[in-house]
C-alpha positions in Angstrom: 44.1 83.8 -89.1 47.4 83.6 -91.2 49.3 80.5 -92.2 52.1 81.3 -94.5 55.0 78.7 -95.1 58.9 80.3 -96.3 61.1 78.6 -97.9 64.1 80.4 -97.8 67.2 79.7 -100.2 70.9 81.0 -100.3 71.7 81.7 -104.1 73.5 78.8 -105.9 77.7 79.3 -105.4 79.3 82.3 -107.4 82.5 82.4 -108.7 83.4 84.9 -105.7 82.4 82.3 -103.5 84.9 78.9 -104.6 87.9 82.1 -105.0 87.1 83.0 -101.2 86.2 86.9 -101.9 83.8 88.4 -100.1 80.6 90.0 -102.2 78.5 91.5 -100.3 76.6 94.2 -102.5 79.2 93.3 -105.1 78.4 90.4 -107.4 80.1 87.5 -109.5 78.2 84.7 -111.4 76.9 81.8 -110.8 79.4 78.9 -111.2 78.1 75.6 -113.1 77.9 73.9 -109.1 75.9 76.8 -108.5 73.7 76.1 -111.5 73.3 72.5 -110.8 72.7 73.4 -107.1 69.5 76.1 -108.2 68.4 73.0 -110.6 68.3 70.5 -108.1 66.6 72.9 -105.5 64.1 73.4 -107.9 63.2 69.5 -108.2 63.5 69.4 -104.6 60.5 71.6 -104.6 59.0 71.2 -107.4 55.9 69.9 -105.5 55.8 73.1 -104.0 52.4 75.5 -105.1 54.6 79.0 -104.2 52.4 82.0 -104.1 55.2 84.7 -105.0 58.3 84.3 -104.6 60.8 87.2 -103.5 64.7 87.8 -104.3 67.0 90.4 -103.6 68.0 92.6 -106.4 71.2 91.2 -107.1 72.1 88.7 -109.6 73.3 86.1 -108.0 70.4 86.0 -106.3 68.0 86.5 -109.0 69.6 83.7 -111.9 69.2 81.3 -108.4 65.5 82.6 -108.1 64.7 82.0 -111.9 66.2 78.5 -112.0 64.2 77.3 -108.9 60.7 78.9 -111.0 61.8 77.6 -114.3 59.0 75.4 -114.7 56.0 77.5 -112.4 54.6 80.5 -113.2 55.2 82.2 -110.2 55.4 85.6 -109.8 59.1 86.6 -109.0 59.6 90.0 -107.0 62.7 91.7 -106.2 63.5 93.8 -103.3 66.8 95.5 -101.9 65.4 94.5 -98.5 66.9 91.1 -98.9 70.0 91.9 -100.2 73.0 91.1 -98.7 75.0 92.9 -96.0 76.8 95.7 -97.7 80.5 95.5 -96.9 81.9 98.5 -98.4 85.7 98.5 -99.4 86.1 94.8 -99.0 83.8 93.9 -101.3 86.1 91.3 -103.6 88.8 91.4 -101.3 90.4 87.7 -100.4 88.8 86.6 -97.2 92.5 85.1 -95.8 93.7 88.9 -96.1 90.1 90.5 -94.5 90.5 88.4 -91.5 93.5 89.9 -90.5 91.8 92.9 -90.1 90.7 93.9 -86.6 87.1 94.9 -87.4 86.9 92.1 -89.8 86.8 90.0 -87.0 84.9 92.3 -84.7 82.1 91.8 -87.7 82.1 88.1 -87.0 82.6 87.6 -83.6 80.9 91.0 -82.0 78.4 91.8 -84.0 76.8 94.4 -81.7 80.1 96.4 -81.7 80.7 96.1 -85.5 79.5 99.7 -87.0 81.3 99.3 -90.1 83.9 102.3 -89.3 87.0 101.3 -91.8 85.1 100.1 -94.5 82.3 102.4 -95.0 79.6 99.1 -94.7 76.5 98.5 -93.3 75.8 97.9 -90.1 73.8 94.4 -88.6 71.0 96.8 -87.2 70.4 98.1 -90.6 70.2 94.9 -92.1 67.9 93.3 -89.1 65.5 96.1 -89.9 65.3 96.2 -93.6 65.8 92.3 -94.6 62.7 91.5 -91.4 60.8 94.7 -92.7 60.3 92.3 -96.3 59.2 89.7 -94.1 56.8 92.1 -92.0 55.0 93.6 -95.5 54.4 89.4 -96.4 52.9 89.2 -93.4 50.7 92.2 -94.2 49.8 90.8 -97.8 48.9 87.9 -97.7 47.1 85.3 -95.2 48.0 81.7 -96.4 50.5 80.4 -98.7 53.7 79.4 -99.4 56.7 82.0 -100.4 59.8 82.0 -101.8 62.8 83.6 -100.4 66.1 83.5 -102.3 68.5 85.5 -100.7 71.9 85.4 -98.9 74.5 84.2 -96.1 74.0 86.9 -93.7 70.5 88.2 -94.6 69.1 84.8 -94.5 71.6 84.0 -91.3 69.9 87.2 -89.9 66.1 86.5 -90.6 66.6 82.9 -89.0 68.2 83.6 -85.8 65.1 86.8 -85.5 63.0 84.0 -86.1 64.1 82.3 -83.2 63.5 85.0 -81.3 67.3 86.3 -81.1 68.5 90.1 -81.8 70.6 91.6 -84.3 73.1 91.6 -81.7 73.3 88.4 -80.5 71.8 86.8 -83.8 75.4 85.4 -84.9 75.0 83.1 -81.4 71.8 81.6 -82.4 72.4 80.6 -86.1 74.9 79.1 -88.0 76.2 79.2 -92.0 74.1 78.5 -94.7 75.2 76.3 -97.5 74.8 77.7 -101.1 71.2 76.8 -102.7 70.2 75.1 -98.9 66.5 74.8 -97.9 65.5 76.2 -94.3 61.6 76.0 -93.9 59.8 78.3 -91.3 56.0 78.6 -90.4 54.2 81.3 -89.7 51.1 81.3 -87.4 48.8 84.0 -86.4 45.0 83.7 -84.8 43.3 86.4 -83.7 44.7 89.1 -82.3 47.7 87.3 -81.4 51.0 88.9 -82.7 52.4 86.0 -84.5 54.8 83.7 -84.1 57.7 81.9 -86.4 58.3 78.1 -86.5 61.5 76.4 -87.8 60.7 73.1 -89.5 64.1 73.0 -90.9 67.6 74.8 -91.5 70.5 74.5 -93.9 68.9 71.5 -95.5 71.4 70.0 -97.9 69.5 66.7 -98.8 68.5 67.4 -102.5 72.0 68.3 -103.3 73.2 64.8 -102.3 70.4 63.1 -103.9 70.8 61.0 -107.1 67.7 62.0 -109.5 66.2 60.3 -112.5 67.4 61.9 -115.5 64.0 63.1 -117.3 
């Protein structure tokens, strides 16, 4: 039997993020918002025993990751898998500009057609496979426990709509955008020799970044 609990975080807001750029596989840092926003994510889960926790190899990601363990001693592991959708030649281009662009839109709005063809980027089927393929060797590791995912928009935008049981091609139908340093909560259940299933307790949760704390 396998219960294991995600919590699955968007990095804290970049400096890419409030100038409208995309990133992608490119990076920027983490602005103070997106400081305070890691900070307050980790209080908001600071009750939380995590097992390991797991980021993608990029920066952003990672400074998000190591706020949110500040104060645990939790192992942190980082893995392209969960990186975020490589986008090529746009990568720090201003979004108002990209979405003039034909297959920029074909990217949002048909993402079964979108192969990446003028930019040189990844495609969604790549990304389904190798961001769920981190997900699948969890699965394989470890029986019970609670893991941390810090990650990004569309890999964590990806991994949630699979989870409902959507494809990589109709996965932008079933999920929405996630807020930067957000909490979405999924359960995982196996007995037997059952294949497993995934259960969304929450998605995009933006409580603890509207929540007044008592300063320590």
């Amino acid at each position: 039997m396998k219960t294991l609990t995600f919590y699955l975080i968007r990095h804290g807001k970049t400096e890419w993020n409030e100038q409208k750029r995309l990133q992608g596989s490119g990076d920027s840092p983490l602005t103070s918002e997106g400081t305070e926003g890691a900070k307050r994510t980790a209080k908001a889960l600071s009750h939380i025993d995590f097992t390991v926790a797991y980021s993608s190899l990029l920066p952003r990601a990672i400074s998000t990751a190591n706020l949110i363990l500040a104060h645990k001693t939790t192992p942190l592991i980082c893995h392209a898998g969960l990186n975020e959708l490589c986008f090529g030649s746009w990568e720090g281009q201003s979004l108002e500009e990209l979405s003039k662009l034909p297959e920029y839109r074909q990217m949002r709005e048909q993402p079964a057609q979108y192969l990446g063809v003028t930019n040189g980027g990844e495609t969604y089927q790549h990304l389904a496979n190798r961001a769920m393929g981190v997900i699948d060797q969890i699965i394989q590791r470890y029986d019970t426990g609670n893991i941390l995912i810090v990650s990004h928009g569309h890999t964590l935008r990806m991994l949630l709509a699979l989870f409902r049981g959507a494809t990589w091609q109709t996965h932008r139908d079933q999920s929405t955008s996630l807020a930067n340093t957000s909490i979405s909560v999924v359960h995982y259940l196996q007995t037997g020799n059952d294949t497993g299933h995934f259960e969304l307790e929450k998605v995009n949760d933006i409580q603890h970044l509207m929540d007044t704390f008592d300063e320590e």
